[in-house]
Backbone as CSV, one residue per row, in Angstrom:
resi,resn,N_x,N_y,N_z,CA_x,CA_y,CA_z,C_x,C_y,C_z
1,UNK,200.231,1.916,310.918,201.141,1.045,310.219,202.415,1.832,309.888
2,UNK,203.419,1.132,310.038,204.925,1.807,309.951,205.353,1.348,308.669
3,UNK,205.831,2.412,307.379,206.269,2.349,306.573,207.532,2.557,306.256
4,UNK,208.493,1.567,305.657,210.089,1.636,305.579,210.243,1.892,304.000
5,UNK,211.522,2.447,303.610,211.701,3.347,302.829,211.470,2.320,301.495
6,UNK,211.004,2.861,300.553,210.470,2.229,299.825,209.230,1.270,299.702
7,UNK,208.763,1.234,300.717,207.096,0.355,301.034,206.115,1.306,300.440
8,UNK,204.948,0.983,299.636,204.036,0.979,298.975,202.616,0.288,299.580
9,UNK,201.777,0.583,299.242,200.476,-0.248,299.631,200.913,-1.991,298.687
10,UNK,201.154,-1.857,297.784,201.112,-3.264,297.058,202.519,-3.949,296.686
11,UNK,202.067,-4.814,296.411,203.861,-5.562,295.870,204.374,-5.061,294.968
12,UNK,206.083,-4.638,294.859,206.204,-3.869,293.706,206.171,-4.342,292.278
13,UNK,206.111,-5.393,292.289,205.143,-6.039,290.675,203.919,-5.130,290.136
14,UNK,203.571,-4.498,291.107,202.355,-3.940,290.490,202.714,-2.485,290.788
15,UNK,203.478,-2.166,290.862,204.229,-0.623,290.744,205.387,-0.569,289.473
16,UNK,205.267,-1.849,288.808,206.868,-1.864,287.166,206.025,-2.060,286.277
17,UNK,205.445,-1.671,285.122,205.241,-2.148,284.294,206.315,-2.551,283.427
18,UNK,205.754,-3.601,282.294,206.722,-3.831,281.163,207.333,-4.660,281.389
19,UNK,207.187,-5.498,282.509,208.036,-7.123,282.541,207.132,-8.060,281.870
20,UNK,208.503,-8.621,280.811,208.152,-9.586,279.843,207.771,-10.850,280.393
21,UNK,207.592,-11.837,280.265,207.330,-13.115,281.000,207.783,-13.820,280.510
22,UNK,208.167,-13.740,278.866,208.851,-14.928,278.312,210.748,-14.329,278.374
23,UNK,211.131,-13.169,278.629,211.867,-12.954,278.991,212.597,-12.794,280.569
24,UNK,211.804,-13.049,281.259,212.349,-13.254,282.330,213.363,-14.943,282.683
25,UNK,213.442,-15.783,281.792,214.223,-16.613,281.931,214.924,-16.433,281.079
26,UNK,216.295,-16.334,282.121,217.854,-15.732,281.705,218.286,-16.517,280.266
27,UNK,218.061,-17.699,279.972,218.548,-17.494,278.508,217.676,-16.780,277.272
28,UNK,216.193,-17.095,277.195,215.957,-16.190,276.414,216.293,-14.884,276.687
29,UNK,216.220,-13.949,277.317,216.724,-13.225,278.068,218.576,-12.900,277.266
30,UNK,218.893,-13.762,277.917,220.586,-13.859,276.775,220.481,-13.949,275.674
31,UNK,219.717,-14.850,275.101,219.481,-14.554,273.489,219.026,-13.304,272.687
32,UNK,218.294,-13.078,273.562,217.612,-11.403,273.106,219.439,-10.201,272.888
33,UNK,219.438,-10.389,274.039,220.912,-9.502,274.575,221.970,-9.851,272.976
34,UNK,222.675,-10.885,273.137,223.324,-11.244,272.395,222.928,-10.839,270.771
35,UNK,221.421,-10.947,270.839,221.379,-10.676,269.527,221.309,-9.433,269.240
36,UNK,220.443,-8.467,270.332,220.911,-7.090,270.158,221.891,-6.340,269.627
37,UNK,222.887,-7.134,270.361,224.177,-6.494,270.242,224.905,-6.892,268.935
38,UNK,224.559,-8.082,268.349,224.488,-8.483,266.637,224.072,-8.770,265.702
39,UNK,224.067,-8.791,264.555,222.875,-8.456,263.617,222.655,-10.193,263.789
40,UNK,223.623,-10.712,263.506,223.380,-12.371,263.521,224.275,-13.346,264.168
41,UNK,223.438,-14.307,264.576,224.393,-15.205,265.276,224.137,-16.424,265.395
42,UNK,225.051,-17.468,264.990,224.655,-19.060,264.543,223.855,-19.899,265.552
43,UNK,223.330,-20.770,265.485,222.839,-21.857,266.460,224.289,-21.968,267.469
44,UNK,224.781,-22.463,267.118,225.977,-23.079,267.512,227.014,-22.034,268.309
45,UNK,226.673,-20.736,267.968,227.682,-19.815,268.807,226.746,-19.294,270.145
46,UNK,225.631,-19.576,269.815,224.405,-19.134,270.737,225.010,-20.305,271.650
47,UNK,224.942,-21.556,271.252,224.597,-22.791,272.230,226.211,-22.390,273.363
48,UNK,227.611,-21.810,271.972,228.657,-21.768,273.231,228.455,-20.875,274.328
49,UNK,227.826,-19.574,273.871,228.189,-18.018,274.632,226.686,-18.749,275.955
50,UNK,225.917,-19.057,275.468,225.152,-19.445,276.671,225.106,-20.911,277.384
51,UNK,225.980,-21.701,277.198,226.499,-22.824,277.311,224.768,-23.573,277.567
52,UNK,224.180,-23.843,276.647,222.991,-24.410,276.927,223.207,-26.115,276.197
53,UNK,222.237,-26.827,275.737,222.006,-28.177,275.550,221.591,-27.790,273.672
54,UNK,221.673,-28.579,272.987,221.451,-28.258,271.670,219.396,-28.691,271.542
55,UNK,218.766,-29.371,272.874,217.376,-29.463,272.902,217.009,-28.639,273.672
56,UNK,217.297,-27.614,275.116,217.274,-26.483,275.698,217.452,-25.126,274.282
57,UNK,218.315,-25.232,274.111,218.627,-23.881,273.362,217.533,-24.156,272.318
58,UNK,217.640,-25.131,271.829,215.906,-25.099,270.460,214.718,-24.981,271.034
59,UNK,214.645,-25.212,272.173,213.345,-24.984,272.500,213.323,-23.376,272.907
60,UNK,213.842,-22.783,273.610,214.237,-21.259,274.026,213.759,-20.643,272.483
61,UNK,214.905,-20.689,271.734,214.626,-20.215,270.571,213.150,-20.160,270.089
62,UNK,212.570,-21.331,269.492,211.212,-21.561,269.485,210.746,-20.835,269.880
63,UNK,210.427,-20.667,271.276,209.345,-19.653,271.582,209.426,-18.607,271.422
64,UNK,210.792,-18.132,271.296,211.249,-16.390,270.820,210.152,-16.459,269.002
65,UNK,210.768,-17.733,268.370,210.285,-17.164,267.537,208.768,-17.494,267.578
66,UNK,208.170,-18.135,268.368,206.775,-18.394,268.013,206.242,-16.722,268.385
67,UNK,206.604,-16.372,269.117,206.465,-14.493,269.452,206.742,-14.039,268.364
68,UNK,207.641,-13.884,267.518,207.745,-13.249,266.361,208.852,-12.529,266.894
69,UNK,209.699,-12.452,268.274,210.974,-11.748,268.269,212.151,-12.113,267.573
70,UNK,212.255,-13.199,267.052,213.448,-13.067,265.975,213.152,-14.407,264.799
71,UNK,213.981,-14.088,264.100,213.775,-14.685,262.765,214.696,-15.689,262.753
72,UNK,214.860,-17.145,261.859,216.221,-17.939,261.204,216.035,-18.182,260.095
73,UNK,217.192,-17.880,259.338,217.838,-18.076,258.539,218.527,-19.083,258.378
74,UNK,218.206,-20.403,257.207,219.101,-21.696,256.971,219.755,-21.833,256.003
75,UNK,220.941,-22.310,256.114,221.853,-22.223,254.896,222.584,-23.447,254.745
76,UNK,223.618,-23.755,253.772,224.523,-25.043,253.928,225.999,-24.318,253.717
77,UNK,227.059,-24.336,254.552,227.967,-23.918,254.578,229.061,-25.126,254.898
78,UNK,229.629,-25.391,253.589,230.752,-26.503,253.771,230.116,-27.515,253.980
79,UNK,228.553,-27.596,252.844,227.654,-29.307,252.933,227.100,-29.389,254.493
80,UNK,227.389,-28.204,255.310,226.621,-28.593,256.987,225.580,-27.523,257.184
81,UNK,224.454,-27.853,257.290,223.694,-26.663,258.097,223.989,-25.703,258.477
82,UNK,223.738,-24.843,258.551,223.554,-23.672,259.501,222.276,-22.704,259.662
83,UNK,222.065,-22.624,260.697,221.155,-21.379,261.330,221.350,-20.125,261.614
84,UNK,221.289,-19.059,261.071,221.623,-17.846,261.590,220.335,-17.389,262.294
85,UNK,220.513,-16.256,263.503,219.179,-15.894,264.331,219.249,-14.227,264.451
86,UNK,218.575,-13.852,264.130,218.573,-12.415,264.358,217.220,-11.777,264.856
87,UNK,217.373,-10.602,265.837,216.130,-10.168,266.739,215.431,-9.313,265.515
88,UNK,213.866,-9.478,265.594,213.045,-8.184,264.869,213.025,-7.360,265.513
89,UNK,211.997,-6.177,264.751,211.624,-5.151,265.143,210.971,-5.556,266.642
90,UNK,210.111,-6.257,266.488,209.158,-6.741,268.179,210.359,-7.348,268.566
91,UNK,210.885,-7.841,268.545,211.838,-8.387,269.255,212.528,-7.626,269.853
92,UNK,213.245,-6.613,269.656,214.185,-5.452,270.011,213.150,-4.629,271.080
93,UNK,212.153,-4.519,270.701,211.572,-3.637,271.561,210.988,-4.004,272.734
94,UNK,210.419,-5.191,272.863,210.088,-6.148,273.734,211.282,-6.175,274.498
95,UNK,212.407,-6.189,274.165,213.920,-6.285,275.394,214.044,-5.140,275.649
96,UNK,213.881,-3.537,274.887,213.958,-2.446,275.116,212.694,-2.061,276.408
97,UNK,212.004,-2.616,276.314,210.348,-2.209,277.052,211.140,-3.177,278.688
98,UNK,211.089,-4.257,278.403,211.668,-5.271,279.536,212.856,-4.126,280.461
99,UNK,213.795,-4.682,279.522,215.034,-4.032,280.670,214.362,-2.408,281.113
100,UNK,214.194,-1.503,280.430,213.608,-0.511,281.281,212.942,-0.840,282.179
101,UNK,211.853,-1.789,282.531,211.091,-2.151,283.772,212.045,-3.108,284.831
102,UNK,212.895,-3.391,284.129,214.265,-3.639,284.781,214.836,-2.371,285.361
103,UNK,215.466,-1.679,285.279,216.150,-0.391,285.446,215.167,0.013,286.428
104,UNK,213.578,-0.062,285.974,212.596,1.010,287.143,212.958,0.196,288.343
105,UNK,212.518,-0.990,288.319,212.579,-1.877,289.330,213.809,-1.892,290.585
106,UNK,215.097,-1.621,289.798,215.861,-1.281,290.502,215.815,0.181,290.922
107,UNK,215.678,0.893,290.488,215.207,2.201,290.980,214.475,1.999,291.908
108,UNK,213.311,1.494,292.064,212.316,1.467,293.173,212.848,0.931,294.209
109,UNK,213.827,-0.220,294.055,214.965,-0.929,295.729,215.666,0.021,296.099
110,UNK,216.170,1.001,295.386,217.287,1.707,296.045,216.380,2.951,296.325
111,UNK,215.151,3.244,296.552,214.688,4.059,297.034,214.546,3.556,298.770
């Protein structure tokens, strides 16, 4: 059997550990990111920066938080709702653990 550069006995799924499953769809995925990068961030600025649906983006959310990766915060600002969302501790690390098996993964193509 002829092996080309980077071929393995198995699929490379089973050469990465650390891919998330609920993060592999790009908006949770963006939500994680986004929130990384800030301590907090409204329903509503989430729904622009990822241009999602206001019943898409609640449901996304949801399951982040049914995981326990991030928290909301409700408030009334000017008599209107608001939601603030911010990533936990599991939360942060779960995207920290992910994208590294990201990074390997690409490592392993460009071998």
């Amino acid at each position: 059997m002829v092996r080309h550069r980077g071929e393995s006995d198995g699929p490379i799924w089973d050469r990465v550990n650390g891919f998330n499953r609920l993060l592999e769809h790009r908006t949770r995925l963006g939500i994680c990111v986004l929130l990384a990068r800030n301590d907090t961030i409204t329903f509503s600025r989430l729904k622009a920066l990822l241009k999602e649906t206001d019943g898409a983006l609640g449901a996304h959310l949801r399951k982040l938080e049914d995981e326990d990766y991030l928290v909301v915060k409700k408030e009334f600002r000017d008599r209107k709702p608001t939601s603030w969302y911010s990533l936990t501790r599991d939360g942060r690390k779960a995207l920290e653990t992910h994208l590294q098996a990201l990074e390997k993964l690409i490592a392993e193509a460009g071998d």
